[in-house]
C-alpha positions in Angstrom: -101.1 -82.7 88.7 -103.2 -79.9 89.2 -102.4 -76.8 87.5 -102.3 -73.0 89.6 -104.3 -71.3 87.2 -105.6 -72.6 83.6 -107.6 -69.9 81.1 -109.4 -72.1 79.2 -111.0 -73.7 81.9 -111.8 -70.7 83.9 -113.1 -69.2 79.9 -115.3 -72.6 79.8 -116.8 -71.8 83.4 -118.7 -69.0 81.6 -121.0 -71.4 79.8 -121.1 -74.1 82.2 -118.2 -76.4 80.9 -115.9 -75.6 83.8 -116.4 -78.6 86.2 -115.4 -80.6 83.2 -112.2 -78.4 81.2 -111.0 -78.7 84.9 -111.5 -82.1 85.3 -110.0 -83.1 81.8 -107.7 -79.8 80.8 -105.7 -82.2 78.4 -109.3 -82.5 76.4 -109.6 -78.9 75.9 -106.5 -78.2 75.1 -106.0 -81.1 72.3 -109.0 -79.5 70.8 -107.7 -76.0 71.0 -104.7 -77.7 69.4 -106.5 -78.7 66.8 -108.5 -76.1 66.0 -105.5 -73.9 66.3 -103.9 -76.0 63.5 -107.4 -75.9 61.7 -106.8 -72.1 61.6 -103.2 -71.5 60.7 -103.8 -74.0 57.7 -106.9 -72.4 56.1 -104.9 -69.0 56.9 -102.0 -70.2 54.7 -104.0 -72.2 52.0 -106.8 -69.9 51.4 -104.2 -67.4 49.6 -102.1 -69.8 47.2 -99.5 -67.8 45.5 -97.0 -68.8 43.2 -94.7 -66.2 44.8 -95.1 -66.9 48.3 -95.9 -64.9 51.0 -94.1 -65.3 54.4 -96.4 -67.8 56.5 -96.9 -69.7 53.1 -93.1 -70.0 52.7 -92.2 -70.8 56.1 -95.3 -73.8 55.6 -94.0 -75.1 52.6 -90.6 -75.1 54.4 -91.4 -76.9 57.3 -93.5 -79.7 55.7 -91.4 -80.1 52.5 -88.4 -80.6 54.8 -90.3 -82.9 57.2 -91.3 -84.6 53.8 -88.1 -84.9 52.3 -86.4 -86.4 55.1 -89.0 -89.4 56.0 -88.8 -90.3 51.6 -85.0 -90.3 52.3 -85.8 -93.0 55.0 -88.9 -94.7 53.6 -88.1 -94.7 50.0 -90.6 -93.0 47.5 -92.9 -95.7 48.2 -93.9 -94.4 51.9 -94.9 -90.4 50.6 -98.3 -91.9 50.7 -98.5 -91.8 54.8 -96.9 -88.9 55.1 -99.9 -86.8 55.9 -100.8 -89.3 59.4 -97.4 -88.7 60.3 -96.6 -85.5 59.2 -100.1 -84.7 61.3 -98.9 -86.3 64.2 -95.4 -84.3 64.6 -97.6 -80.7 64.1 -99.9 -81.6 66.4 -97.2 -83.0 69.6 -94.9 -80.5 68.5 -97.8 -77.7 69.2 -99.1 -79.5 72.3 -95.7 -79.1 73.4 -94.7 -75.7 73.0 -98.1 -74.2 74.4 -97.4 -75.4 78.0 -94.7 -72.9 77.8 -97.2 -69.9 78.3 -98.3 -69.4 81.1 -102.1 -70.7 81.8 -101.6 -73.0 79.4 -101.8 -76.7 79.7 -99.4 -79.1 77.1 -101.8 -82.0 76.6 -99.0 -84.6 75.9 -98.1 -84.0 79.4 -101.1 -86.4 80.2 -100.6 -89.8 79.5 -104.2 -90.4 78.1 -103.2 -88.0 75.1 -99.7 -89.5 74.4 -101.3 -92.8 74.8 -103.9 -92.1 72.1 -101.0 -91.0 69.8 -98.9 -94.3 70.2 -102.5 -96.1 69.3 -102.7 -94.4 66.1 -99.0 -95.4 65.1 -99.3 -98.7 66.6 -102.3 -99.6 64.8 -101.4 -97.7 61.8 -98.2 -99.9 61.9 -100.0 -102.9 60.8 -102.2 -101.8 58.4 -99.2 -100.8 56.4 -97.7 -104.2 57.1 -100.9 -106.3 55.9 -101.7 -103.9 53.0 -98.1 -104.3 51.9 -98.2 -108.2 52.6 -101.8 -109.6 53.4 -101.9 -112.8 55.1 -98.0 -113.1 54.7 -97.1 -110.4 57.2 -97.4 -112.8 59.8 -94.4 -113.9 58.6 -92.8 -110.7 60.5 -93.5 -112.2 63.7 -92.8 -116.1 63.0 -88.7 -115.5 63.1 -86.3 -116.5 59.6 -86.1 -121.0 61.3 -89.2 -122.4 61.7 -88.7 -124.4 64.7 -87.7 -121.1 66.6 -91.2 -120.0 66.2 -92.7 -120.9 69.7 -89.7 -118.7 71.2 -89.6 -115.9 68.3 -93.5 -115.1 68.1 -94.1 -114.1 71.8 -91.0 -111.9 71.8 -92.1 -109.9 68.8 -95.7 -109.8 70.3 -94.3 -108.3 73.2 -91.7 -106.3 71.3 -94.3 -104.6 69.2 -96.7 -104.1 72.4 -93.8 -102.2 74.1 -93.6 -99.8 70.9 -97.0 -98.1 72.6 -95.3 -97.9 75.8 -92.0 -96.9 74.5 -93.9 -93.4 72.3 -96.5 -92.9 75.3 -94.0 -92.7 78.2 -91.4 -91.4 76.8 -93.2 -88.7 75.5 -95.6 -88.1 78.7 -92.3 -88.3 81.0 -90.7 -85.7 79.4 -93.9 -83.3 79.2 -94.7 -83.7 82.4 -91.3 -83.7 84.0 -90.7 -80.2 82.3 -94.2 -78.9 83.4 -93.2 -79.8 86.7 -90.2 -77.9 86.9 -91.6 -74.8 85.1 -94.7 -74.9 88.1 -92.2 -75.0 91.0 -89.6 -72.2 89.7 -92.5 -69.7 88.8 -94.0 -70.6 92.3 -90.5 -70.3 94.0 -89.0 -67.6 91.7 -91.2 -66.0 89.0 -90.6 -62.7 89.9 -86.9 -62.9 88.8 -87.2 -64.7 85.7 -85.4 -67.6 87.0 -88.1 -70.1 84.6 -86.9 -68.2 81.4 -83.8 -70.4 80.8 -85.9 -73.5 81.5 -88.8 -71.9 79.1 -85.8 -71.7 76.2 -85.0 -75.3 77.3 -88.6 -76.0 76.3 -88.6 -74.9 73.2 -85.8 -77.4 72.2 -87.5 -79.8 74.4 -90.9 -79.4 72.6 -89.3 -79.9 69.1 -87.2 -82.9 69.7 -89.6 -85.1 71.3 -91.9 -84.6 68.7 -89.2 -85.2 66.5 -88.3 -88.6 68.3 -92.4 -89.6 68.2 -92.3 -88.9 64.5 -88.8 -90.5 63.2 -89.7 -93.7 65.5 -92.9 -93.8 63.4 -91.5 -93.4 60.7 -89.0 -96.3 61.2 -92.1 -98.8 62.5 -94.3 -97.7 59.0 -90.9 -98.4 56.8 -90.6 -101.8 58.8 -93.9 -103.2 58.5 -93.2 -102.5 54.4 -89.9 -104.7 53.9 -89.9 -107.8 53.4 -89.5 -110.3 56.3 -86.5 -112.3 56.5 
């Protein structure tokens, strides 16, 4: 998909970069994501207070609620990953939400960034599992009757292979699909604000998925800790 107009690419042109921002615009914006996130986070650390001020309160919010939650699914024993996950929903939820201004490109709406995401929980997945069990994780994929194996270890091979599919499409579909949309109204009808409802729509849009990519990791980290049966 090829976007109208893009700033940072057309920025990046200045210095020479802007054959390849245009060519990879889900590049530069992840790492305008990141350093975006960079920012905010030394802008709300480098001031600790013990009264809070406003961004500090709404950040100790935010990630104290997202920690809460994935210990009430987890158990106290998974607070340890919450960083790599908690990391993962900031960073899709932001990739999300800046494709809703305009000149702006939402890097999960390429599939090579959503792709890269559902690597890091994929692999991240089983390291938890053979930290947690060593060699004995296999047992995971081996099925509870030991004659079943031939039938049970190719469907959990396949099962957990379709776990990167499952968080990279869904994700990408959805990104795209909505960038799509927002392109044609503001093409068609920009001039009479007809986007703006589907804009508000993006907002919910932006959070949930990210919400979906980060409970579904969640789930698959708690997973690979139990026990197999």
């Amino acid at each position: 998909m090829e976007h109208p107009f893009l700033i940072l690419p057309t920025l990046l042109d200045f210095i020479g970069l802007g054959h390849f921002a245009a060519a990879y615009p889900h590049v530069v914006y992840s790492w305008f994501v990141i350093l975006l996130l960079i920012l905010l986070a030394y802008a709300c650390t480098r001031t600790i207070r013990l009264i809070p001020g406003r961004a500090q309160n709404f950040f100790e919010v935010v990630v104290s609620g997202m920690e809460e939650f994935m210990v009430d699914v987890t158990g106290e024993e998974g607070r340890w990953f919450f960083p790599l996950v908690g990391t993962i929903f900031l960073y899709i939820a932001t990739c999300n939400l800046i494709g809703l201004i305009p000149g702006f490109f939402p890097p999960t709406a390429s599939i090579n960034t959503t792709l890269s995401c559902a690597l890091v929980s994929f692999l991240f997945t089983h390291f938890v599992g053979v930290k947690y069990h060593g060699i004995k994780y296999i047992k995971h994929f081996l099925g509870p009757i030991w004659w079943m194996t031939p039938i049970i270890f190719p469907i959990e091979v396949i099962g957990h292979l379709a776990r990167i599919m499952s968080l990279s499409f869904r994700l990408f579909g959805n990104m795209m699909g909505h960038e799509l949309v927002l392109m044609i109204l503001f093409m068609l009808a920009g001039a009479f604000f007809a986007p703006l409802p589907i804009m508000a729509m993006g907002i919910f849009v932006s959070f949930v998925q990210a919400f979906v990519f980060f409970l579904l990791s969640i789930m698959y980290f708690s997973g690979a800790m139990e026990h197999a049966h």
